[in-house]
PDB file of the backbone (N, CA, C, O) and the ligand in Angstrom, with CONECT records:
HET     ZN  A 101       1
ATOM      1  N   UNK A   1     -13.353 -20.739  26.468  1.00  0.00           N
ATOM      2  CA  UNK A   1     -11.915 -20.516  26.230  1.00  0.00           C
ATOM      3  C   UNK A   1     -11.539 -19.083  26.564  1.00  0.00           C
ATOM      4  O   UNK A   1     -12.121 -18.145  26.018  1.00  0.00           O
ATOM      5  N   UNK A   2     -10.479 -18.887  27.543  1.00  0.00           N
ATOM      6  CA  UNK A   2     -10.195 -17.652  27.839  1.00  0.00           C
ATOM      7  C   UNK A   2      -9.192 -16.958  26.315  1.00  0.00           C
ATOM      8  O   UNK A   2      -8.655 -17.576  25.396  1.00  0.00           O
ATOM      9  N   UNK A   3      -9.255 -15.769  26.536  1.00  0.00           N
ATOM     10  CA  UNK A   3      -8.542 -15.344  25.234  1.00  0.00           C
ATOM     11  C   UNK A   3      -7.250 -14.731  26.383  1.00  0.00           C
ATOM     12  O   UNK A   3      -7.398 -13.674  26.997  1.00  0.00           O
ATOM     13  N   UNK A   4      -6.351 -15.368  26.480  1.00  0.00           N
ATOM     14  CA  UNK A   4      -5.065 -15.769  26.925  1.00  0.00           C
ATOM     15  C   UNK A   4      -4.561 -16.741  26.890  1.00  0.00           C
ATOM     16  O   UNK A   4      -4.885 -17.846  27.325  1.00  0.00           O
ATOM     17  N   UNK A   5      -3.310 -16.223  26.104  1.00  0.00           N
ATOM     18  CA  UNK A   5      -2.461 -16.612  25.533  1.00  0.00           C
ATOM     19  C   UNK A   5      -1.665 -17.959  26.510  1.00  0.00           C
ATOM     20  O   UNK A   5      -1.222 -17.702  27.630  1.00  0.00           O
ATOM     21  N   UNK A   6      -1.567 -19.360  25.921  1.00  0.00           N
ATOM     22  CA  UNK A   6      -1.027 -20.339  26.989  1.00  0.00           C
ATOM     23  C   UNK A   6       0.199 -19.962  26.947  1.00  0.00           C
ATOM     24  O   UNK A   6       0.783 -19.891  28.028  1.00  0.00           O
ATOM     25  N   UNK A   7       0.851 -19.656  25.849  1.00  0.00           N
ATOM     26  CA  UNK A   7       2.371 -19.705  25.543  1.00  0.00           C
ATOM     27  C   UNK A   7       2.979 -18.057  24.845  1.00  0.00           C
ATOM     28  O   UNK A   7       2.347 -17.406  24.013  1.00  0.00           O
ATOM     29  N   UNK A   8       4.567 -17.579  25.544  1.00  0.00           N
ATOM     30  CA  UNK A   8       4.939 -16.925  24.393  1.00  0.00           C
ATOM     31  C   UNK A   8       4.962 -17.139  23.240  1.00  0.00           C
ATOM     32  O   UNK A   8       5.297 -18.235  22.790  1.00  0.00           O
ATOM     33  N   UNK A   9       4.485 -15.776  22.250  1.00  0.00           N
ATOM     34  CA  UNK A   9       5.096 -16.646  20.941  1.00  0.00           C
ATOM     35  C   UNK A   9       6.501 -16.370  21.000  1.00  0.00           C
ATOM     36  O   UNK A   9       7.110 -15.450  21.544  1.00  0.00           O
ATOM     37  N   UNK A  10       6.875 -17.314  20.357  1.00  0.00           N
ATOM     38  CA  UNK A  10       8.816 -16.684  19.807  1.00  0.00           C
ATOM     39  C   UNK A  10       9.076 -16.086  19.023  1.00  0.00           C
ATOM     40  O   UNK A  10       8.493 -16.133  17.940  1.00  0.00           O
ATOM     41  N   UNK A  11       9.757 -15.540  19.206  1.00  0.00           N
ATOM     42  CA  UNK A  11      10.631 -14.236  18.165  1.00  0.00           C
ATOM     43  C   UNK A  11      10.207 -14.469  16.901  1.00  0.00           C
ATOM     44  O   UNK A  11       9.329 -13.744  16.432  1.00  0.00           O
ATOM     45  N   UNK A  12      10.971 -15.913  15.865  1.00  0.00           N
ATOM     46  CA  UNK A  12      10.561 -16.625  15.147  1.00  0.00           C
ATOM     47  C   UNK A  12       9.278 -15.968  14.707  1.00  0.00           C
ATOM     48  O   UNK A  12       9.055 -15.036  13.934  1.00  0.00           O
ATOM     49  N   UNK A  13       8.537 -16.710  15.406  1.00  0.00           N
ATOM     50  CA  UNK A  13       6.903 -16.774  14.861  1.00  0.00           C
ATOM     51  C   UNK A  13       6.832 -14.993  14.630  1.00  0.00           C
ATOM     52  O   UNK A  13       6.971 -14.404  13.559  1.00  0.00           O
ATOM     53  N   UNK A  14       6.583 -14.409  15.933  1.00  0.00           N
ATOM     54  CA  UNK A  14       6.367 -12.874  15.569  1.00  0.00           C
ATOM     55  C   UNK A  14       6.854 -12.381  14.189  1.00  0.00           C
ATOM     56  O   UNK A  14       6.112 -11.845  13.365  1.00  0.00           O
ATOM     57  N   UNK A  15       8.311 -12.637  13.997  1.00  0.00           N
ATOM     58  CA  UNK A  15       9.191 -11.880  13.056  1.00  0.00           C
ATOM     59  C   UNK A  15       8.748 -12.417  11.621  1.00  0.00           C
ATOM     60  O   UNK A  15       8.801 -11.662  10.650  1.00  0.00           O
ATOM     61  N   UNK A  16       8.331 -13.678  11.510  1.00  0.00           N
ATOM     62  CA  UNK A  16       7.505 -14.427  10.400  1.00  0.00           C
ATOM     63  C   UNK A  16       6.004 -13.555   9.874  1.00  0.00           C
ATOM     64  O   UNK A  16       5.868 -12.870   8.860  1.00  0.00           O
ATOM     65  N   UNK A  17       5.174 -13.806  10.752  1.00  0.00           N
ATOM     66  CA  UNK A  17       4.374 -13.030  10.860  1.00  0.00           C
ATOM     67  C   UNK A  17       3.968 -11.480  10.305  1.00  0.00           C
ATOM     68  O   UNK A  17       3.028 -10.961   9.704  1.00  0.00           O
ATOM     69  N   UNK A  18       5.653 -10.948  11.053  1.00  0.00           N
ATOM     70  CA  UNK A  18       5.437  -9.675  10.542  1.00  0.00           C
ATOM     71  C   UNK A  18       5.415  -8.666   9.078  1.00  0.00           C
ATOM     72  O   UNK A  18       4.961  -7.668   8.518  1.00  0.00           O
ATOM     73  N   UNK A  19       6.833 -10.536   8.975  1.00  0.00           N
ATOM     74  CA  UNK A  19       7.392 -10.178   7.341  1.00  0.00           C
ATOM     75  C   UNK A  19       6.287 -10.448   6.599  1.00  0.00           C
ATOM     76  O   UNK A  19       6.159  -9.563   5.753  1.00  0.00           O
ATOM     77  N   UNK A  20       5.233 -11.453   6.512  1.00  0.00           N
ATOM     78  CA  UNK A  20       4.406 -11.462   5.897  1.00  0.00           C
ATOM     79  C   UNK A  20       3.378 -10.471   5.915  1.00  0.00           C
ATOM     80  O   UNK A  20       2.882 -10.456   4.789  1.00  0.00           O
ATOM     81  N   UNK A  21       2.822  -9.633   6.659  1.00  0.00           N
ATOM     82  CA  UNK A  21       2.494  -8.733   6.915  1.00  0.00           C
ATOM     83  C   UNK A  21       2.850  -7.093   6.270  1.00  0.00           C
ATOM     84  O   UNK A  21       2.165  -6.076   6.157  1.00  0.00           O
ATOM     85  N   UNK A  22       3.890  -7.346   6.022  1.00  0.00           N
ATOM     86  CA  UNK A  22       4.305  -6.354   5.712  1.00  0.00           C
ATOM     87  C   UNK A  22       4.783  -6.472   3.929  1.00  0.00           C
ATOM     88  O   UNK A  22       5.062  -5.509   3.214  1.00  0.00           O
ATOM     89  N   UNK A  23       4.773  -7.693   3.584  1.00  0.00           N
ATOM     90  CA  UNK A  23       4.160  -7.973   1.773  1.00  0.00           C
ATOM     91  C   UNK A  23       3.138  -7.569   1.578  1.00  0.00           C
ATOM     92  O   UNK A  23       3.062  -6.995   0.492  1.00  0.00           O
ATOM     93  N   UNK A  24       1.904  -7.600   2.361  1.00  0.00           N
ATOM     94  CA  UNK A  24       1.027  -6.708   1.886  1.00  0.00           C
ATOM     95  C   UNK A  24       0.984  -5.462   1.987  1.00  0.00           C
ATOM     96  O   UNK A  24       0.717  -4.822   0.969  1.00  0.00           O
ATOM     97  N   UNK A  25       1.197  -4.864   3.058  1.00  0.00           N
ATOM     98  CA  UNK A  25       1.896  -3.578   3.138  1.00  0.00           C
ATOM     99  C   UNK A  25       2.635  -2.832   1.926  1.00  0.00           C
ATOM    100  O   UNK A  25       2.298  -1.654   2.037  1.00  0.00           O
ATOM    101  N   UNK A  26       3.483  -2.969   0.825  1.00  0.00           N
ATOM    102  CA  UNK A  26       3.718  -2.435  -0.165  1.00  0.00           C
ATOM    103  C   UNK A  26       2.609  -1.495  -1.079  1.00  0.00           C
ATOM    104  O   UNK A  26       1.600  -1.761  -1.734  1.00  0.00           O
ATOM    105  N   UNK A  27       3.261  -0.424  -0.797  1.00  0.00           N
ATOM    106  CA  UNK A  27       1.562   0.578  -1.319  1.00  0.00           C
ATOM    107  C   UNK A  27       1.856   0.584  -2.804  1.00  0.00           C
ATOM    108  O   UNK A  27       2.947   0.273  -3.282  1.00  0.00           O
ATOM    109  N   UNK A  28       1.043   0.875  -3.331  1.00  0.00           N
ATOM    110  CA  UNK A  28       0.919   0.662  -5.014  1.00  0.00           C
ATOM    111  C   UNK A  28      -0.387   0.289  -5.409  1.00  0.00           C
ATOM    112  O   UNK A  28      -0.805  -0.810  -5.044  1.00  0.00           O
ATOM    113  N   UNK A  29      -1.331   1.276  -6.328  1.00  0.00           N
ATOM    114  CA  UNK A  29      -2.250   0.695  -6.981  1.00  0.00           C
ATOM    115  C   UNK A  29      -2.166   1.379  -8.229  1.00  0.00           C
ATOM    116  O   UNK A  29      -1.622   2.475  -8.358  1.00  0.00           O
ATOM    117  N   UNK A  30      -2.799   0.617  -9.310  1.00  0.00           N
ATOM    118  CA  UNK A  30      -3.257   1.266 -10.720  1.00  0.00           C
ATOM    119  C   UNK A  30      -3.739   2.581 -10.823  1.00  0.00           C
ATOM    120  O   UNK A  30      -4.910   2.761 -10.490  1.00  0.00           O
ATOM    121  N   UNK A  31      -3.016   3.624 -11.251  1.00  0.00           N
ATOM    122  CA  UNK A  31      -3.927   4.409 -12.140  1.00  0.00           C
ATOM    123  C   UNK A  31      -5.127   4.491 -12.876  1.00  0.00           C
ATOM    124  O   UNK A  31      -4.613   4.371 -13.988  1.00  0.00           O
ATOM    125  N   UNK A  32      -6.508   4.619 -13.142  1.00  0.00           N
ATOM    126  CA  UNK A  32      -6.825   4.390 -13.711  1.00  0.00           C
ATOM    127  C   UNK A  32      -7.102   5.391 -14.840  1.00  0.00           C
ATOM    128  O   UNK A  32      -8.147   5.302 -15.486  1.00  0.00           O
ATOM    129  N   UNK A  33      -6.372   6.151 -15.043  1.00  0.00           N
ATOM    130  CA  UNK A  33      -5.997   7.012 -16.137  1.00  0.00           C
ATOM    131  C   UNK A  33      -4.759   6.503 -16.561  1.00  0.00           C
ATOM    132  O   UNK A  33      -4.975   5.993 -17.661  1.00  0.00           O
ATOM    133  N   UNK A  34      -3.809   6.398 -16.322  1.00  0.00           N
ATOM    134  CA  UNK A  34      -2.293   6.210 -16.896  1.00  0.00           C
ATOM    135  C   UNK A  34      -2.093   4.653 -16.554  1.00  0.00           C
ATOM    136  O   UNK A  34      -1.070   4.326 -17.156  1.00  0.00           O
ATOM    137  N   UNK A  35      -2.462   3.852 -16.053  1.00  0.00           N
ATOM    138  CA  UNK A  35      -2.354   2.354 -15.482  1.00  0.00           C
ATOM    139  C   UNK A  35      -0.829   2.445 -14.912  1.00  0.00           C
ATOM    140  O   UNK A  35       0.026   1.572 -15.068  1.00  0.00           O
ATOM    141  N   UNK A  36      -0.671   3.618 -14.254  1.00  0.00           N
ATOM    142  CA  UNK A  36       1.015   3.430 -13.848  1.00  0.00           C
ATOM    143  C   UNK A  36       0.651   3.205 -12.314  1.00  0.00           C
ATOM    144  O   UNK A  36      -0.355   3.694 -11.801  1.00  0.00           O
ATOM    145  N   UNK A  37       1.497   2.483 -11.695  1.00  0.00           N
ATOM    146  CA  UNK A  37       1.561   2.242 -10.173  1.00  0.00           C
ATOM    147  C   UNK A  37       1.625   3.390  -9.338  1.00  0.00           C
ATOM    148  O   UNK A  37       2.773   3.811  -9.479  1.00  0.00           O
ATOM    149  N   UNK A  38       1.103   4.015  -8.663  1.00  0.00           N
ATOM    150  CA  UNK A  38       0.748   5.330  -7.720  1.00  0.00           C
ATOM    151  C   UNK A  38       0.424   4.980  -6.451  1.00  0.00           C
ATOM    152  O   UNK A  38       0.046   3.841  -6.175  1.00  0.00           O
ATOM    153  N   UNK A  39       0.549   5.959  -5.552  1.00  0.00           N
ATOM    154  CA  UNK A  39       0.440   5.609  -4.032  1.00  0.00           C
ATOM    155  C   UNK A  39      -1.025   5.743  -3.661  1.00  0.00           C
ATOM    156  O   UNK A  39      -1.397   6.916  -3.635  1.00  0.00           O
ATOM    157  N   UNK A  40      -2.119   4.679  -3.314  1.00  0.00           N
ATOM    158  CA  UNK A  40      -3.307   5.310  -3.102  1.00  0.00           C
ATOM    159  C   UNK A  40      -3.931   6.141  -2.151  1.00  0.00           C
ATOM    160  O   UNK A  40      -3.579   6.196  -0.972  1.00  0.00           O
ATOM    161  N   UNK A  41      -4.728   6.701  -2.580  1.00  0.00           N
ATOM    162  CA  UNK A  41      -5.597   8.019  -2.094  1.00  0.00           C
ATOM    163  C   UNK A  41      -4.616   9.150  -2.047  1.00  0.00           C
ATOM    164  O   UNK A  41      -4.689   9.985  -1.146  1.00  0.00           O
ATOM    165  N   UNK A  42      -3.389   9.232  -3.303  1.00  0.00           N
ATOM    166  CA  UNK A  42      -2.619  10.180  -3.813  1.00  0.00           C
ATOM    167  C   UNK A  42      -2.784  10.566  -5.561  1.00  0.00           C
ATOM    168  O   UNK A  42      -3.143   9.799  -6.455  1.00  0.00           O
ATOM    169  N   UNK A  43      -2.505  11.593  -5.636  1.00  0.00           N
ATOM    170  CA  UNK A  43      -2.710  12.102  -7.071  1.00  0.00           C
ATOM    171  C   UNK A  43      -1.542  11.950  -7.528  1.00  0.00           C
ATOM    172  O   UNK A  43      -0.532  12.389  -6.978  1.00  0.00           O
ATOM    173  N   UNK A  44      -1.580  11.054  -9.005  1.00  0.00           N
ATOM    174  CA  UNK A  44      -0.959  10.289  -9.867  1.00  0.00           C
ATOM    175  C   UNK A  44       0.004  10.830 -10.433  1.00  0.00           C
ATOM    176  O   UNK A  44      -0.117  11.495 -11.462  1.00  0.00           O
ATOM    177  N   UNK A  45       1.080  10.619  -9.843  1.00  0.00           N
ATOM    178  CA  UNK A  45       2.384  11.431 -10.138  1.00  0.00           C
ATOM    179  C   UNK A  45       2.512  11.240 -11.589  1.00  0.00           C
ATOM    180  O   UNK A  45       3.120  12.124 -12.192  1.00  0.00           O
ATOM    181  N   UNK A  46       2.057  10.261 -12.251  1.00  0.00           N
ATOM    182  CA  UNK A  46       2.705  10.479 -13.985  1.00  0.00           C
ATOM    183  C   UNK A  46       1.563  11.429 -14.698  1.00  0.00           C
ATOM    184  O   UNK A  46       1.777  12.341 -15.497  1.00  0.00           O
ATOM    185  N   UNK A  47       0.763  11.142 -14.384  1.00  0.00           N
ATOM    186  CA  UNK A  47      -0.474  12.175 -15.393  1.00  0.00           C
ATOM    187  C   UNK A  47      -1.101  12.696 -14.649  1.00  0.00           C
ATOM    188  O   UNK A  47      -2.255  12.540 -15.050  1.00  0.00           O
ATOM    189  N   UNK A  48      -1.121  13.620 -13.184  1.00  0.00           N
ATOM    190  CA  UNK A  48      -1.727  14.109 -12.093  1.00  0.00           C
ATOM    191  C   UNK A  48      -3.075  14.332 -12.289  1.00  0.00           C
ATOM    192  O   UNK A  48      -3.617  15.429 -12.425  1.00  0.00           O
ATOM    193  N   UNK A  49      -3.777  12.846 -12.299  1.00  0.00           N
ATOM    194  CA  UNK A  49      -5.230  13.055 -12.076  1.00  0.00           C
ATOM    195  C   UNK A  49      -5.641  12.156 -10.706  1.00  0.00           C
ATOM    196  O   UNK A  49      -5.082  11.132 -10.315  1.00  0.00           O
ATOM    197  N   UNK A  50      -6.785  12.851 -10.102  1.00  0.00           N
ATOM    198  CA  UNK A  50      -6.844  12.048  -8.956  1.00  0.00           C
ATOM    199  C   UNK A  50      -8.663  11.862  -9.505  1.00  0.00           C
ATOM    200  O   UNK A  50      -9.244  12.546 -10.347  1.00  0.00           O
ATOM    201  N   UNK A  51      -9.160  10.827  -8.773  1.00  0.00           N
ATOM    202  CA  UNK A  51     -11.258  11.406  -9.080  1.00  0.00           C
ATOM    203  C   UNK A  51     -11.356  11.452 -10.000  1.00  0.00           C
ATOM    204  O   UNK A  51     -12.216  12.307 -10.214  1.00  0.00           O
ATOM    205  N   UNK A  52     -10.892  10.915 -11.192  1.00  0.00           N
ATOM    206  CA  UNK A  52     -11.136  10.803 -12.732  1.00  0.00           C
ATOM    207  C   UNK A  52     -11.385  12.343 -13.033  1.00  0.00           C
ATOM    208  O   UNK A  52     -12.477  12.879 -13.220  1.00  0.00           O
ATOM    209  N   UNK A  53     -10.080  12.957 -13.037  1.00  0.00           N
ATOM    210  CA  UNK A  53     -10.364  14.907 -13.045  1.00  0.00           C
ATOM    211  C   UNK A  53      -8.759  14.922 -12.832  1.00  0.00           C
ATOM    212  O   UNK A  53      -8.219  14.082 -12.113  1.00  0.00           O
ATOM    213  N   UNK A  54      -7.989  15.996 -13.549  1.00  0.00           N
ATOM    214  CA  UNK A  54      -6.949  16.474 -13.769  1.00  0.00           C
ATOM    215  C   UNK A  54      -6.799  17.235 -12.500  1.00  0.00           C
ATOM    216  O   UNK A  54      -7.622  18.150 -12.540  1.00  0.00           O
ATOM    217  N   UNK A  55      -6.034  17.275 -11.250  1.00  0.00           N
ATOM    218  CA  UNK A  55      -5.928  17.698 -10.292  1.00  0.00           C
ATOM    219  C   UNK A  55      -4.800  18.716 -10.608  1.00  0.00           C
ATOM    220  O   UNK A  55      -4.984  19.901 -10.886  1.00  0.00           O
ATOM    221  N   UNK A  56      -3.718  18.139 -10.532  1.00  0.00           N
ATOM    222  CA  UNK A  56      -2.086  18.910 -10.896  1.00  0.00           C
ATOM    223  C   UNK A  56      -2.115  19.049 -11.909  1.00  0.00           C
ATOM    224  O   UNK A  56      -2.966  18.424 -12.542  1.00  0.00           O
ATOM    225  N   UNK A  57      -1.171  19.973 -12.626  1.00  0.00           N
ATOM    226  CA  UNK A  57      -0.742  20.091 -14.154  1.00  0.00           C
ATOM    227  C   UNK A  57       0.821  19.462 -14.310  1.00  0.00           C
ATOM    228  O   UNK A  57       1.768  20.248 -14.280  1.00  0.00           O
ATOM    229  N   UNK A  58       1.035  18.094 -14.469  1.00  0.00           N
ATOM    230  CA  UNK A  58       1.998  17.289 -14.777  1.00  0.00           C
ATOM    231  C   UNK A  58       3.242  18.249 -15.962  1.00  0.00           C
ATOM    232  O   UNK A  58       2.686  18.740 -16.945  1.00  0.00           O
ATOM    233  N   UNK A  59       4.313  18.411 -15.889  1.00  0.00           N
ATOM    234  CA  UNK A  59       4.930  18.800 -16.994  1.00  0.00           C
ATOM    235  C   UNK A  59       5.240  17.362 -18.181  1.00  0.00           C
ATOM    236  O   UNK A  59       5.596  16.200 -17.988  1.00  0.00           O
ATOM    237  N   UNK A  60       4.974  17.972 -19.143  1.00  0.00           N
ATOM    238  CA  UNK A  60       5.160  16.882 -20.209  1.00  0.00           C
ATOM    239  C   UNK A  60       6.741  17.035 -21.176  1.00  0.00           C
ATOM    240  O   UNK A  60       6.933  18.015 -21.895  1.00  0.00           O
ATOM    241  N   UNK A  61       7.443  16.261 -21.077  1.00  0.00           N
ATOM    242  CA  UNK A  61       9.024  16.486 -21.827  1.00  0.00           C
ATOM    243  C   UNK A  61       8.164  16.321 -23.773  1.00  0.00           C
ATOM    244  O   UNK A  61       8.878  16.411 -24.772  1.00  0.00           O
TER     245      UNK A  61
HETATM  246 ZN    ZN A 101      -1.900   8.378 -13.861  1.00  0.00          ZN2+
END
């Protein structure tokens, strides 16, 4: 089987595809210090620890 393609795909399909694609795409993982949603391989904007270690000094109200 050659790996070429018999048919365009259609718009459709692509644009389907992409949207699904891009549900996983939504960045967000657990804290595992604060369990708050954070951007990964970023230091944890609510309690700034990154590496189980206090990176930033967060202000506390
Ligand atoms: Zn945190």
């Amino acid at each position: 089987m050659a790996a070429v393609p018999k048919s365009r795909r259609s718009h459709r399909e692509v644009r389907q595809r992409r949207a699904h694609w891009r549900a996983h795409m939504v960045p967000g993982v657990e804290c595992p210090h604060c369990h708050e949603l954070k951007l990964p391989h970023r230091v944890c904007p609510h309690c700034g620890y990154y590496n189980g270690m206090s990176v930033v000094a967060v202000e506390k109200e």
